[in-house]
C-alpha positions, 0 to 999 in steps of 0.5 A: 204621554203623561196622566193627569198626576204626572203632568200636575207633579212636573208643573206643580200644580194640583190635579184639579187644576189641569181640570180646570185650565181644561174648562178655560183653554179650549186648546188643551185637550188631553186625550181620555181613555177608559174611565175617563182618565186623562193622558196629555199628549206633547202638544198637551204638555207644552201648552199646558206648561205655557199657561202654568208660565203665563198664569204663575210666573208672569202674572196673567189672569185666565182671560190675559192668558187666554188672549195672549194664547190666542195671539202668539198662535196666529203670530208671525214668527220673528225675523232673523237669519240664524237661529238661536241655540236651544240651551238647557236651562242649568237648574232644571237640564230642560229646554224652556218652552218659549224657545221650543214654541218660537222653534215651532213657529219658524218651522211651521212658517218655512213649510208654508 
């Protein structure tokens, strides 16, 4: 689990704005404890590094975001035989989180 500051340090963004995704994102409900201090759980901080991709990198507004979030949640995973490899990105030695949410989409299909 990770505070709101880390969190905000590893996707680089500011603390507020972890606040603010909270109010637009429904899914992304990180844990409060006493004092109403924030821990994101795993679950927590992949989405909240998707959102940061999907609003940052790819340009999406917070409403595109919002559907685009909602359809690969109910979205079938892709077909294939075998899986791809997840691979370390060189720069950052991270699996990026598109590979991880595709893994967990395949998962979650093969125990259904």
């Amino acid at each position: 689990m990770l505070a709101i500051g880390e969190l905000a340090d590893r996707i680089g963004v500011p603390t507020h704005v972890l606040r603010y995704w909270e109010t637009r994102f429904p899914q992304l409900k990180p844990l409060q404890r006493s004092g109403r201090r924030r821990y994101y759980r795993p679950a927590d901080i992949a989405l909240a590094e998707r959102i940061h991709h999907l609003l940052h990198v790819q340009g999406f507004t917070v409403e595109g975001a919002r559907k685009a979030l909602s359809e690969s949640d109910g979205a079938a995973p892709p077909d294939g035989d075998a899986a791809e490899p997840m691979a370390a990105t060189p720069a950052t030695g991270r699996v990026p989180v598109e590979a991880l949410v595709a893994l967990r989409q395949r998962l979650a299909a093969a125990l259904r």
